[in-house]
Structure formats: C-alpha cells, structure tokens
N, C-alpha and C positions, 0 to 999 in steps of 0.2 A: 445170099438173101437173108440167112440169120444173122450175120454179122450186121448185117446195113441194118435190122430190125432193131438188134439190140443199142444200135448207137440212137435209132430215132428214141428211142424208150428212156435213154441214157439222158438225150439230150433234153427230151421235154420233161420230164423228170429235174433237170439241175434250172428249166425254166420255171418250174413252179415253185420248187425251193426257193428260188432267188426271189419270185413272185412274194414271198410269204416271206424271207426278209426282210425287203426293200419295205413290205406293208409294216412289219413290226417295228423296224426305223421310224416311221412316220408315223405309229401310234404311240409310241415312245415320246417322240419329238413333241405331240401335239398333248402328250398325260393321257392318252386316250386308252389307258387299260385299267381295268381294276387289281387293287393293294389288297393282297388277303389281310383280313383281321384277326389279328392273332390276341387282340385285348380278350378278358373272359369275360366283361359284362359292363354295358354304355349304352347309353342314350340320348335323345334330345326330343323337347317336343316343338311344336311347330309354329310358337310363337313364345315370345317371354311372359305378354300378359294378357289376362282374361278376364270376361265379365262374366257375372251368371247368367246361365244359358247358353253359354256359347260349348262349343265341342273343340274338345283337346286330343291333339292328335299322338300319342307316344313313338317314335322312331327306336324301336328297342337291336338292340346288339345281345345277342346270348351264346355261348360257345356249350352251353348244356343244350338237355332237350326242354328243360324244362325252367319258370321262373313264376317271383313270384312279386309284387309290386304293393306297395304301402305307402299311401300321402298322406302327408301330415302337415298341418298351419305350424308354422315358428313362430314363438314371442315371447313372453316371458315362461311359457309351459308349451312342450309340444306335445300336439292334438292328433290322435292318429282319425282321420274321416275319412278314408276308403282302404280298402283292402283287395287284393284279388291276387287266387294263390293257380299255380299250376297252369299257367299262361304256357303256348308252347314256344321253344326258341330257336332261333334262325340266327345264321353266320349272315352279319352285313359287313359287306366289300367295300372299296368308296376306290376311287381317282384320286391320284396326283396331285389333283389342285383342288380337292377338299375343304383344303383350308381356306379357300378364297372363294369357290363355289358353293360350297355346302355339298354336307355328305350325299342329299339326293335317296336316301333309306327311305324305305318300303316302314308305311305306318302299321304297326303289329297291333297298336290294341287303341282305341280310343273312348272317350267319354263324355258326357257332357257335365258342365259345372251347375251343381245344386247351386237353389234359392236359398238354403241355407250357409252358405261355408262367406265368410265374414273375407272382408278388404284383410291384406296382407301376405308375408313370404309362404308360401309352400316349396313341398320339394316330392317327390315322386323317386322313394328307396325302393332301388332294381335289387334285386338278390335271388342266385341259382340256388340249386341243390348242394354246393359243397361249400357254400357261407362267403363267398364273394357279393359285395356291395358296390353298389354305383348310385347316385343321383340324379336326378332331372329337376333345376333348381325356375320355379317360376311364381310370376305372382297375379293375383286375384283380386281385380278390382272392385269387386260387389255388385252390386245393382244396377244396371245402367240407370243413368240419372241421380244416382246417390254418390257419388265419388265427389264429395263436399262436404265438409267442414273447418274447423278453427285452424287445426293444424295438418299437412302435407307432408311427408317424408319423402326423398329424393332417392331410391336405391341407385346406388352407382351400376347399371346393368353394362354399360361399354365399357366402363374398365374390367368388366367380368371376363367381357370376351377380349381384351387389349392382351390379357395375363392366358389367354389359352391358345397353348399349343398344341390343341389334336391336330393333328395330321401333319405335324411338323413346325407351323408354321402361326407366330404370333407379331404382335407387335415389335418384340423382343427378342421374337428369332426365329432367323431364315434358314432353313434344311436347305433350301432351293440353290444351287450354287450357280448358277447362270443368272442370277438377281441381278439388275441393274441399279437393286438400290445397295446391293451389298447386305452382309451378315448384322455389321454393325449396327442397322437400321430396324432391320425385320421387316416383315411384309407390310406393305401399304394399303393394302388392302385386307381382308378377314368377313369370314361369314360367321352370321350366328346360330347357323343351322347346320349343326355339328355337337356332339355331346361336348361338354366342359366340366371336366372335374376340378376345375377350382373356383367352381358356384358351390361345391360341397356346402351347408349349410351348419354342420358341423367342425366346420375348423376355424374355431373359434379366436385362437392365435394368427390367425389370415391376416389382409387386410383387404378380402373381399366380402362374399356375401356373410359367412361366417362372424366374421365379425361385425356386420352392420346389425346384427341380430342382438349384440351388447345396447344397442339404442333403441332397438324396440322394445328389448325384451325393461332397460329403464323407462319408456312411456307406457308400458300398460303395467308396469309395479305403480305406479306412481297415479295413476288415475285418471290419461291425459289422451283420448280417445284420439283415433290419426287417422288418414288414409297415405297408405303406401302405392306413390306411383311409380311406374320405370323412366327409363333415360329416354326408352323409344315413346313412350306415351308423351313426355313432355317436350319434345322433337317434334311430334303428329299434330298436337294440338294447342295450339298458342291460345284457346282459352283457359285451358285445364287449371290452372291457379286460380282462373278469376271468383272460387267460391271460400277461396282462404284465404285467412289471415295470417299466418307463419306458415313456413317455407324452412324445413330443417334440411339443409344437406349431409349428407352422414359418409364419415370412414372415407373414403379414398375416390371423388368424382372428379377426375382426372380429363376425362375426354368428351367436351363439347361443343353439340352442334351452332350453327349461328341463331339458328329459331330457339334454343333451348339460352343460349345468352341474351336473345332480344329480350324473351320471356321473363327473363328475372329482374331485367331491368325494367318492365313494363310493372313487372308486379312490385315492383320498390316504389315507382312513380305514383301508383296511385294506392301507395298507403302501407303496403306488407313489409312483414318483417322479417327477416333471415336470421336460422343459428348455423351457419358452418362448423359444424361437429366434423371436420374434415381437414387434409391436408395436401400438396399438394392437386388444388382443386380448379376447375375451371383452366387448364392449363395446357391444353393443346387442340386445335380447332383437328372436329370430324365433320364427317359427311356422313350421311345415312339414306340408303334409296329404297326401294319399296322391295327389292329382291334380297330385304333383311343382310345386306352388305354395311361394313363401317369401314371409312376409312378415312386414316390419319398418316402425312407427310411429313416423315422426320427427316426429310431431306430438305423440308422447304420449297420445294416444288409443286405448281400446280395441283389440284385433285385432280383425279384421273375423272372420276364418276361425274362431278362437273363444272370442270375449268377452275373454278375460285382458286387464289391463296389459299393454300396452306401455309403448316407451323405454327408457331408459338401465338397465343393471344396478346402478348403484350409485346412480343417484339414483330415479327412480322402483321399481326393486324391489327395492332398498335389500339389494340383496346385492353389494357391491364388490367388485370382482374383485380389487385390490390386498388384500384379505383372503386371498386364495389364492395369487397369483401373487406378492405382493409388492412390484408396480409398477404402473401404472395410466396408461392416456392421458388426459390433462389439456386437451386441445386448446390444445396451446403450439405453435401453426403449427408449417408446414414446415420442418424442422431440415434444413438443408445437411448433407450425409453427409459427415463427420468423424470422430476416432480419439477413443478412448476415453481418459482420465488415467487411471493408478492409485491406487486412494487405499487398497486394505488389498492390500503385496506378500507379507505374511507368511502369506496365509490359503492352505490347504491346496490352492486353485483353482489358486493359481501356479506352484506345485510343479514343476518343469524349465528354467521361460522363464528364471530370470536376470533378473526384472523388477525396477524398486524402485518406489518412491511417486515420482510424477510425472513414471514415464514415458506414452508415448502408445504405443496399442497398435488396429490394426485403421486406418492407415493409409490405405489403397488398398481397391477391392472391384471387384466384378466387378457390382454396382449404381450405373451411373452417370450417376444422374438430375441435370438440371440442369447440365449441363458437372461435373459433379465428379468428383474422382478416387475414388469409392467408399467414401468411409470408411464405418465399422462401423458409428457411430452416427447415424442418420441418416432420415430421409422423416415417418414421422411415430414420436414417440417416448414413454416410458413414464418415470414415476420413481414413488417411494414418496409415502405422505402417510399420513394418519391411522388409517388403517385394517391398514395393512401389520403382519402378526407380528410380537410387540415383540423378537423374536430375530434380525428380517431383518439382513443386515449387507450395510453396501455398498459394495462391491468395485470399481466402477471410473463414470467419469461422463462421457459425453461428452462432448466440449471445441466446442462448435458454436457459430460465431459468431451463428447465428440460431434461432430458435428453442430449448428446454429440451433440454439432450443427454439420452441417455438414461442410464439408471444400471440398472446390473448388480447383480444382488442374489442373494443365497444366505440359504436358511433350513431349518431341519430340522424337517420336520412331525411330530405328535404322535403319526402314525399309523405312523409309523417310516421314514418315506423322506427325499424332502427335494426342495427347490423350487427348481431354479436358472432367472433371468432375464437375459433380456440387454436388454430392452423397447425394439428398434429393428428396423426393418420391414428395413433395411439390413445385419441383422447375417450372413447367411446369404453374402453375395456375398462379405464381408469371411472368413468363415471358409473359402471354397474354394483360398482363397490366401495367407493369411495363418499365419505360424507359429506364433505366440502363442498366439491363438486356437484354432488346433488342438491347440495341447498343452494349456490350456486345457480344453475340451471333452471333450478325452479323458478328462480326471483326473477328470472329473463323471462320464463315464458308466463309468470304472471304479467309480468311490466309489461311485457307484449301485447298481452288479451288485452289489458285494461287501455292502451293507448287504442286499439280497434274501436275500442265501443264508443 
C-alpha cells in the first residue's frame, strides 16, 4: 500500500513537472515572460509631443530606491523648468518583444505642461543616488492653436527610434534569430514606447536629436523665431504646415510616411519654401499606426501594419525624393566630414562671404565623427542625378576624400518658393560655427520671407 502510494505521488508529481514545462515552452515560444532589468536607470514617456496643458506620463526604470528628475528646453542655452528630487524607484521588467510592442511600464511620476514653457526640444535627466544619468527626449508644442509661424522645423523623431535598440531590436539590428527578415535587415517593425538613449540631447557629435540642437540652437542665436514639430505630428496632420512659410528639415530625416511626403509636396505647391539642412533624407517609406508603432521594409516587402509597398521612395514607389529636394542619397559610403568647394560664387546664396570658385567653405564642425575635424560635408551625403529639377543649380560640392561629397543645391519651385539643399547629415555642426555658412543661410531664409510676402 505504501509503495503503490509513493508511485501515485511519484507520478503526479512528474505530471505537474511536465505540466510547468510544456507551459514554460509555450511561454517562451510565444515571449510571454518577463526580462529582468539589469540597465541602472531608463525611461520613456508616453508620447513624443505635447501641447500645454496636456499631462505627461514618465515610465521611469530605477535600480536604486531613490531618483531624482530635471527638465530642461534645449536651444541655443539650456533652461532647467522643473525639477523634482527623491522620487521613489522601482525595477521595470519588459518582454521579449519590447521592441516591437513597447515596454508596457508602469507610469511612476507624471505632470502636466505649464502655459508657460515655450514650442521646442525638451528632455527629462533621470539621475539615482550614485550619479547615473538617463534622458527622456521629447518636444513641446505650445499653445494649442499657436503652433504657427514663418518658420517650422522638422525634428527627425523616426530616425530617433530607427537607431534604437532597447531591447535588442532596431532597424539595424535583430537580436531575434528566428527573424524571417533576417539580421541583416533588422526588425520591421519597432515601438516608440520604450526608453531611447540615442534621443540623448547631449550628444552633440550624433546624428540624432543631439545634433539637430546645432540648428536650433543657430536660429535662436540668430534672431529667427520657429516652431519645432515631430515626424508623428506631421504624419497626424496634413494641415500642420498650412500656417508657414519655410519648412527646415534638419540632420538626418531618413524615414517617411506617405501623408508626411504628400505634405511637403502640398506645402511646395502652394507657395512654401524648404532648407534641407539634412542628408540622406526622405529615403525610405514608413508606416505609423496609432499604437505609436513604425515600421519600415528593408526587404521590400509589403507593410505588415497595412498592406502597402514598401522600400525605397525612389525606387520601389517611384517617387524620388531628388525630384523635390534636388539631391538624393546614393549610398556612396561614409564620407569623411570635409569643406565644401565652390563652384557657382556669383549665385545670390553668396551674397556677403567674399567667396570665389574654389574656395572651401564649412571647414571645422562641431560633428566630429571619426577623429575628424567636422567639416560640413560629411557622414553620410546626397547629390543630384536624373530626376533633380532641370533648374537645380549647384552651388558647392564637397571635397571628401572618401566617399561622394555632398552637393548643395538651389532651385525655385513652380509653386512659388524655392528649395535650398545642403544633402550632408554634417551640415548643421558646421553651421553653428562657421561664418560662411551662416551668412549663407541667412540670405536663403531672407530670400525666402521676402518671396512669401
């Protein structure tokens, strides 16, 4: 009787074992456990942009007990407007598919945005008790109904997230080895609801948010008042341009929607004007759904989120952005940051500098990837070809000993504005410092105003 007892015991015993296997197989199989966090301190908040009044949600990560949180506006001076110290902190877990899902974190602190804090970048410095730092990089549209004026800035916020890989898993690279798109690709999908540390707004040598802060922080030296939208706001709302007259795309806008491409063509048509302070830009179609997902097909295949083409804009949906912009990335490698040659000094761009044909201009930058001394043209870079306006004309070429320099172009669109490029990811470090350049720059977005009015 004991023996037959201990064999039932035995056996239902190696049934509930197996039971709790077979279960942990299939929650394996399906990502369905939580990844301890072993980072010491991360976040994200629960949208990229805000108006005033609205409540921001912080999703904090802390490995202490305690933290302490400081927001501050970036632009030409950082503003520190809130502060809050001794916050308590909690280990957040996430899944598997994080990166594609979003972390799904427990909101630890939130706020609402004052009637006072001004259109532009903020960032939200997390920091414990033993001097560990993180950011929460977002931006702040103003007043509802005030998000208009002369000039717009573009923040590249989907190439923010295309270059982040928490939780494994970026545009650029798949942890996942059961991918059907393969390593080579990266995931096709990505959430933006997940911390990202390379919104850092301090890393200035980037070619993310960091760096786009070299062109803002040169339009409020300069005197030239802007609103800063995101990639999702101009995605959401096809009217959002219709209260400006220039449209600056800045640093690296790499990944865009179809509504964010109709957009710019609608705002050229009826009058606006573009400086692509950018490179490689407008150069691989996304998707964007409302569960703050993006996704882009470097395979070429279908979107998953729905149905359309994907890949490339100018080859697979055969709308080239060099038809617009006037230059185009070519994927002519890594171009060492170098000065741009002169080749038209007489064109109304040059107007003050005292330039001729074959000087070099953009020198130095304040992007100094690679040991380089920053020159303007430079990371990865844009030139003309077959599609470009038979009007374009162009004005200067990088001098890069590797890789295609980029080449600066001007053209005057149909709809009455006009189209200046500079097609180097590098151009914006070079313009924080550089004189040419800023006189330059200037004479575009005078010539601009004044064709508006």
């Amino acid at each position: 009787m004991k023996k037959k007892l201990i064999s039932i015991i035995l056996i239902t015993l190696l049934i509930i074992n197996g039971a709790i296997i077979i279960t942990y197989i299939q929650k394996v199989k399906k990502g369905d456990y939580l990844i301890t966090n072993n980072h010491l301190i991360e976040g994200y908040s629960d949208k990229i942009s805000y108006y005033n009044g609205d409540k921001v949600e912080l999703k904090v990560h802390c490995r202490q007990p305690s933290y302490s949180i400081e927001v501050s506006r970036y632009g030409k001076e950082q503003v520190v407007v809130m502060q809050e110290k001794n916050l308590p902190g909690i280990r957040q877990d996430f899944y598997p598919n994080a990166s594609e899902a979003g972390a799904k974190w427990k909101t630890t602190y939130s706020f609402t945005i004052p009637d006072n804090w001004d259109n532009g970048m903020y960032a939200a410095k997390l920091s414990d008790n033993k001097g560990n730092i993180s950011y929460i990089t977002f931006i702040v549209n103003g007043k509802q109904g005030e998000l208009k004026g002369d000039i717009a800035v573009l923040a590249s916020t989907n190439t923010w997230q295309a270059y982040n890989d928490w939780g494994g898993v970026s545009f650029y690279n798949n942890a996942s080895e059961d991918s059907d798109e393969g390593k080579s690709f990266g995931s096709g999908i990505v959430s933006m609801q997940r911390p990202n540390h390379y919104a850092d707004p301090t890393l200035g040598s980037s070619h993310l948010a960091g760096a786009e802060l070299h062109v803002l922080s040169w339009m409020e030296a300069n005197g030239y008042p802007y609103k800063l939208i995101s990639d999702s706001d101009f995605h959401k709302d096809s009217h959002i341009l219709d209260p400006f007259k220039i449209l600056i795309i800045n640093t690296h806008n790499e990944y865009w929607t179809e509504n964010m491409y109709n957009s710019l063509e609608k705002f050229l048509n009826r009058g606006g004007s573009v400086l692509y302070l950018s490179g490689n830009g407008l150069f691989w179609k996304a998707v964007l759904n409302d569960n703050d997902q993006i996704e882009v097909r470097k395979d070429f295949k279908n979107h998953i989120l729905d149905g359309t083409q994907g890949g490339y804009w100018a080859k697979e949906l055969q709308r080239p952005e060099s038809a617009v912009l006037g230059v185009r990335f070519q994927n002519s490698d890594f171009s060492i940051p170098s000065p741009y040659k002169v080749l038209k000094a007489d064109h109304w761009i040059y107007q003050g500098t005292g330039l001729k044909n074959g000087d070099l201009i953009g020198k130095t930058g304040l992007t100094k990837v690679r040991n380089s001394s920053g020159g303007a043209s430079g990371w990865e870079t844009d030139q003309m070809d077959k599609n470009s306006p038979k009007n374009t004309v162009l004005l200067a070429r990088g001098a890069n000993p590797k890789g295609k320099g980029a080449e600066m172009t001007y053209y005057d669109h149909p709809g009455g504005g006009g189209v200046f490029s500079v097609g180097s990811i590098t151009f914006g470090g070079s313009l924080a410092v550089d004189k040419d350049l800023s006189i330059m720059v200037n004479n575009v977005l005078k010539h601009f105003l004044a064709k508006s009015e």
